[in-house]
C-alpha positions, -999 to +999 in steps of 0.1 A: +565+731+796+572+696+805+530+689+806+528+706+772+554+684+755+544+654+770+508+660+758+528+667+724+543+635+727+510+610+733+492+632+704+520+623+679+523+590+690+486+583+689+487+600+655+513+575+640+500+545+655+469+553+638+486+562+609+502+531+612+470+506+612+451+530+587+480+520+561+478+481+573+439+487+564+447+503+529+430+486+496+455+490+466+433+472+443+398+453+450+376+434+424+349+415+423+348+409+391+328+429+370+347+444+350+359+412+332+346+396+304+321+369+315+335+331+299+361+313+301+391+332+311+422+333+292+439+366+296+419+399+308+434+434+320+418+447+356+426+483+358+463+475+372+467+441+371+461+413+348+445+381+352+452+348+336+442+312+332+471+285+332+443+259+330+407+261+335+384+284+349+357+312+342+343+345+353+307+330+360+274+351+366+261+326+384+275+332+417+287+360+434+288+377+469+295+415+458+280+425+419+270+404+393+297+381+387+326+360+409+360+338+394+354+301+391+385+282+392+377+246+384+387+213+395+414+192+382+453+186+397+468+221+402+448+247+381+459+281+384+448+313+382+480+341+378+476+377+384+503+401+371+502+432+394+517+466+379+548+481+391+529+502+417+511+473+432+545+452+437+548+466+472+516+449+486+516+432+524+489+412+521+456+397+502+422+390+507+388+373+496+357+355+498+356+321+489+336+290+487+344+249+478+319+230+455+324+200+470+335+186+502+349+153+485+386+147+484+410+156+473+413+195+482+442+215+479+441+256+480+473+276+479+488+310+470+519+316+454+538+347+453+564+360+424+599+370+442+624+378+422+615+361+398+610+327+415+575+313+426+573+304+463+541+289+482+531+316+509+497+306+522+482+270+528+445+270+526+434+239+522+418+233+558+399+273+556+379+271+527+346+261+537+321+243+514+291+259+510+269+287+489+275+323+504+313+329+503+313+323+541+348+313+539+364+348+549+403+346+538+432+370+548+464+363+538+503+377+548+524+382+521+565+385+521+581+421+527+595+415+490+588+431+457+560+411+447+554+405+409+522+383+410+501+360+427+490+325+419+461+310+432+465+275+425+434+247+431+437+208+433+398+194+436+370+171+414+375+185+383+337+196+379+341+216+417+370+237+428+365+271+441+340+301+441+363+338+445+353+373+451+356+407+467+396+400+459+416+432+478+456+439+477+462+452+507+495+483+511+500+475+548+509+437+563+470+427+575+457+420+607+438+388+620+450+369+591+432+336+587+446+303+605+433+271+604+406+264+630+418+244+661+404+209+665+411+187+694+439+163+691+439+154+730+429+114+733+409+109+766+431+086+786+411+057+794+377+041+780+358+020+804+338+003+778+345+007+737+326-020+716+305-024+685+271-031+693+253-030+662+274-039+632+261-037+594+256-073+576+246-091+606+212-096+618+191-092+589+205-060+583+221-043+556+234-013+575+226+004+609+227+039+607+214+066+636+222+064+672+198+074+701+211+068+733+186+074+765+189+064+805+159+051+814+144+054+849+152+025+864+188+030+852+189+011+820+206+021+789+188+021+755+202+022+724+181+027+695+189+025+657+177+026+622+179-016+608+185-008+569+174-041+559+180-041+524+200-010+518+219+016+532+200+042+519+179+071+540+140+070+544+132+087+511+157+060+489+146+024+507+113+007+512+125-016+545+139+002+575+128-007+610+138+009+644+151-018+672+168-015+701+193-032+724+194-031+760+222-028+791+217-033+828+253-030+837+262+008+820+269-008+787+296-040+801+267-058+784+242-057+757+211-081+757+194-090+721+178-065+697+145-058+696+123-048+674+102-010+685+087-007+653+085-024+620+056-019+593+069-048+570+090-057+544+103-037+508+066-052+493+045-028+515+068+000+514+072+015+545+101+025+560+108+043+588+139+063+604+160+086+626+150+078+665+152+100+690+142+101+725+126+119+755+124+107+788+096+121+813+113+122+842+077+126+864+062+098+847+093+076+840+074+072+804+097+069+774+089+089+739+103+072+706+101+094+678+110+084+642+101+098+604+077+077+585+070+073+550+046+054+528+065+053+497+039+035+476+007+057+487+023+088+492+059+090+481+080+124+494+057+125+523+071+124+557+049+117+582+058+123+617+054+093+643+057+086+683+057+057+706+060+057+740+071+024+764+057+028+804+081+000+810+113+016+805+115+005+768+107-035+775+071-027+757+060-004+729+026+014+724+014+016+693+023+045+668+007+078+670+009+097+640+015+137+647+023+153+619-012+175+621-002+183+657+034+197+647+034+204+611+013+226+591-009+215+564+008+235+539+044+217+548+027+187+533+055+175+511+081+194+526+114+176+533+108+178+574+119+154+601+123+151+636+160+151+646+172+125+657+189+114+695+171+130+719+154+157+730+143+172+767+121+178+795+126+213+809+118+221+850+084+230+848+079+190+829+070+202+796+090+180+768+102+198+739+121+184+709+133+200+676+119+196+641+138+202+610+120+217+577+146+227+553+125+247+533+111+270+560+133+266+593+139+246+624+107+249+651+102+232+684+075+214+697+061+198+725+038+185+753+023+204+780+012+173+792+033+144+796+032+133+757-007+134+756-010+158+730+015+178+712+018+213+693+048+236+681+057+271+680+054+289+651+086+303+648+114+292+621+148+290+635+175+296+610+202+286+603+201+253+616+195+214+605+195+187+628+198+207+656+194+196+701+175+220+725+189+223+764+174+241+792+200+267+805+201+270+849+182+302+839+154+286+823+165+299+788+171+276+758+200+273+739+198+254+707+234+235+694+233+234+658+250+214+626+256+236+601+262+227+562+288+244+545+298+270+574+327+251+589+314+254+624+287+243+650+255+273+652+240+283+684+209+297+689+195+318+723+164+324+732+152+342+763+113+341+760+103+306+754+114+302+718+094+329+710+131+350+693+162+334+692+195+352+691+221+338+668+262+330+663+286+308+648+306+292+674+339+291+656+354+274+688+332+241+676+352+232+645+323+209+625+321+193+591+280+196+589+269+167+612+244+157+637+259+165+676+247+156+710+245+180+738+230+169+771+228+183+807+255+171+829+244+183+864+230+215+881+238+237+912+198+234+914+201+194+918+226+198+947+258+197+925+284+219+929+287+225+895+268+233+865+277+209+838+267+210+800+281+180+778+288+184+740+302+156+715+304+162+676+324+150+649+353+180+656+370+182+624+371+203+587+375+182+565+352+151+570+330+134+597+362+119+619+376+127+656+346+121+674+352+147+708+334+155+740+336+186+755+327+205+787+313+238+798+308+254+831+294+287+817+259+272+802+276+270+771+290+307+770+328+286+765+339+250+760+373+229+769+392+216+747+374+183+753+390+150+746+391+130+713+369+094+720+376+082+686+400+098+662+388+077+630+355+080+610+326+097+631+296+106+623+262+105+643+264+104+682+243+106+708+251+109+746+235+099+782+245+096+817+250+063+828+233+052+862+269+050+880+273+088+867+294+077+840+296+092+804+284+075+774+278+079+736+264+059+709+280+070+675+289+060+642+324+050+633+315+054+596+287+036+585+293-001+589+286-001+633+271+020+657+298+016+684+290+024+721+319+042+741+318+049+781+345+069+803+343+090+837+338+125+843+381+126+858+389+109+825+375+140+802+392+167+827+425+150+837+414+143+868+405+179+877+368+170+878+344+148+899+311+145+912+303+161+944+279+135+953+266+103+940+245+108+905+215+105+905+189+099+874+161+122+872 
């Protein structure tokens, strides 16, 4: 008797609690917008609710993520959108819907207000959760008050021709779970900086603006830095006619620069062509340096990027001459595709073939390579997507993991791929909060190399709402989880690039906005608190 009504007992129990979360799960009312007139909206009925415009916006066919059309509320300071909700919709828990923001300039201000009794009151802050970006990827659930609620407002500050993209809207009966927060970014400064100086700064040395960090070790334990010069403007390769790649040089882990030098420059604005966005690769068997860069020749062949290399057998004191491979890593039809190599650096995986990533943003990210040590070079024919400037690693495993900027998604992409690049698996890393900027990721040490840990290094611009709060993190799991890392520099950043100093130091070349490229250096105990340090003396490989 006592068995039965126990039994009894967990059956009604499992029964209401999953009674309980069906009626959390329970759509009062959904639209997506169909059955309004398309236009500007004024006042329309939706079965049992009513929408209206207190200043500007539209039921658009232009965009939409479920049906034919989505609701456009425009720019402007506070525009609202109200929805009257009949009496049998007044007991809702919660709200949610797709959403999308035109325009990631400032200023940008989402909210929701809900009617009780009568009185307006503010009841979600969204400003930091809607991501800009086509798709609706932004993904918005929303707690309401345990109050009778008469309507909502949904109110939009933004550039008055922007503001925000809504659909698949849903009034939920029960309170909703997983309701949407605003991702974490790192707010933890590291506690001390070894080194922290400007070593390129705009409007000095014959040079508008310097734009695009690549940071490499070199064999014998030098550091290079390598950047675009914009001599006359601060525009990319497709807007200006004079952009050369230099470099500068350390001996002593970045204490000291010497004076820049020039890897590459094809003349002035009268011939017409520029070139941009270094990266390296450093063949560790050969101790031979690859510089790659994007060329144009805007007077011949405007729109065209070529696709150039250099290499220095010198550790980056000399230059060879320019080899273009464009045939060897782009097909023919790509032609006037917008493609480039990304820049900062790319790798040299155990068995010594160097691979690198090239962006096409028409047909996908590929890698390519050399089989052998940078004398010729081929790709593999398979698009990666999504992804834009985007670094390959070599996992312990000999799998490769791609770390990607994403535009418009909110978050840092990561691509796996088990069988040489041949498929990729794919996931937003929504621990890797990222306004849509070029990263560095970088091999730290190895169990294999006699360390006692395995040791990946990330650094990206970790932040929603702009390139700022430039942040390092760490991961012990091949990239499977990350720390919390530690903020380098909490004002603008944009492009970075790390490398491992000789001494077994940190280091990253970045952009503090656009008018440096500022180096930064700091130990392995200063990113963990101390918890952290090399085993044994490092070593560059």
């Amino acid at each position: 008797m006592k068995l039965k009504s126990t039994l009894t007992s967990v059956l009604l129990l499992s029964f209401l609690l999953g009674s309980a979360n069906a009626a959390k799960q329970e759509i009062l009312h959904k639209t997506s917008f169909e059955k309004l007139k398309r236009g500007n909206l004024s006042t329309q009925r939706d079965g049992k609710t009513q929408w209206k415009s207190l200043g500007k916006s539209e039921v658009t066919s232009k965009f939409a993520k479920t049906g034919k059309q989505s609701l456009h509320i425009f720019g402007g300071t506070n525009n609202t959108v109200e929805l009257t909700l009949d009496n049998e919709l007044q007991q809702i828990r919660g709200l949610s819907f797709k959403a999308e923001r035109w325009t990631s300039k400032s200023p940008f201000e989402f909210r929701i207000l809900a009617q009780v009794n009568g009185n307006w009151k503010e009841v979600s802050k969204l400003d930091d959760l809607i991501m800009v970006g086509r798709g609706f990827t932004s993904d918005i659930v929303v707690k309401l008050p345990h109050e009778i609620i008469g309507g909502l407002r949904l109110v939009c500050t933004a550039p008055d021709n922007a503001g925000v993209l809504i659909d698949d809207l849903k009034l939920l009966k029960g309170e909703p779970e997983n309701v949407s927060k605003a991702p974490e970014v790192c707010k933890d400064p590291i506690h001390k900086l070894l080194e922290k100086k400007d070593i390129f700064i705009s409007g000095t040395e014959n040079t508008h603006t310097f734009r695009i960090p690549a940071l490499i070790t070199a064999a014998n334990g030098d550091l290079i830095a390598c950047v675009d010069a914009r001599r006359k403007g601060a525009g990319d390769l497709i807007w200006v006619k004079d952009i050369d790649i230099v470099v500068k040089r350390s001996s002593d882990n970045g204490k000291t620069w010497g004076p820049m030098e020039t890897v590459i420059d094809y003349g002035d604005e009268s011939v017409g062509k520029p070139a941009s966005d270094p990266s390296f690769i450093l063949d560790k068997t050969t101790g031979e340096i690859f510089c790659f860069y994007n060329f144009m020749d805007q007077i011949n062949s405007p729109k065209e990027f070529r696709l150039h290399v250099q290499s220095s057998k010198d550790h980056g004191k000399t230059w060879s001459k320019p080899r273009d491979i464009t045939d060897d890593i782009a097909k023919p039809e790509w032609k006037m595709d917008f493609k480039f190599i990304t820049s900062g650096r790319g790798i040299q995986r155990n068995n010594g073939d160097l691979m690198h990533t090239l962006v096409n943003l028409k047909r996908g990210l590929h890698l390519f390579g050399s089989k052998d040590h940078g004398k010729t070079w081929g790709f593999i024919d398979t698009p990666i997507k999504p992804a834009n400037e985007s670094k390959v690693i070599e996992l312990v495993d000999e799998s490769l993991m791609i770390n990607s900027r994403l535009n418009g998604k909110g978050f840092r992409g990561v691509h796996r791929s088990s069988d040489n690049g041949k498929t990729w698996d794919f996931e937003i890393d929504r621990g890797q909060v990222d306004p849509g900027c070029n990263g560095s990721i970088l091999r730290y040490t190895s169990i294999k190399d006699g360390y006692k840990k395995n040791r990946l290094l990330l650094c990206h611009a970790n932040s929603n709402r702009g390139r700022k709060n430039l942040t390092v993190k760490i991961s012990y799991d091949e990239g499977k989880t990350w720390s919390k890392g530690k903020v380098i520099d909490a004002g603008p950043s944009a492009y970075s690039s790390l490398s491992i100093c000789k001494d077994g130091s940190i280091s990253v070349l970045y952009e503090p906005g656009y008018k440096a490229i500022r180096f930064a250096r700091f130990t392995l105990e200063d990113l963990t608190d101390g918890q952290d340090k090399l085993s044994k003396p490092y070593r560059v490989k």
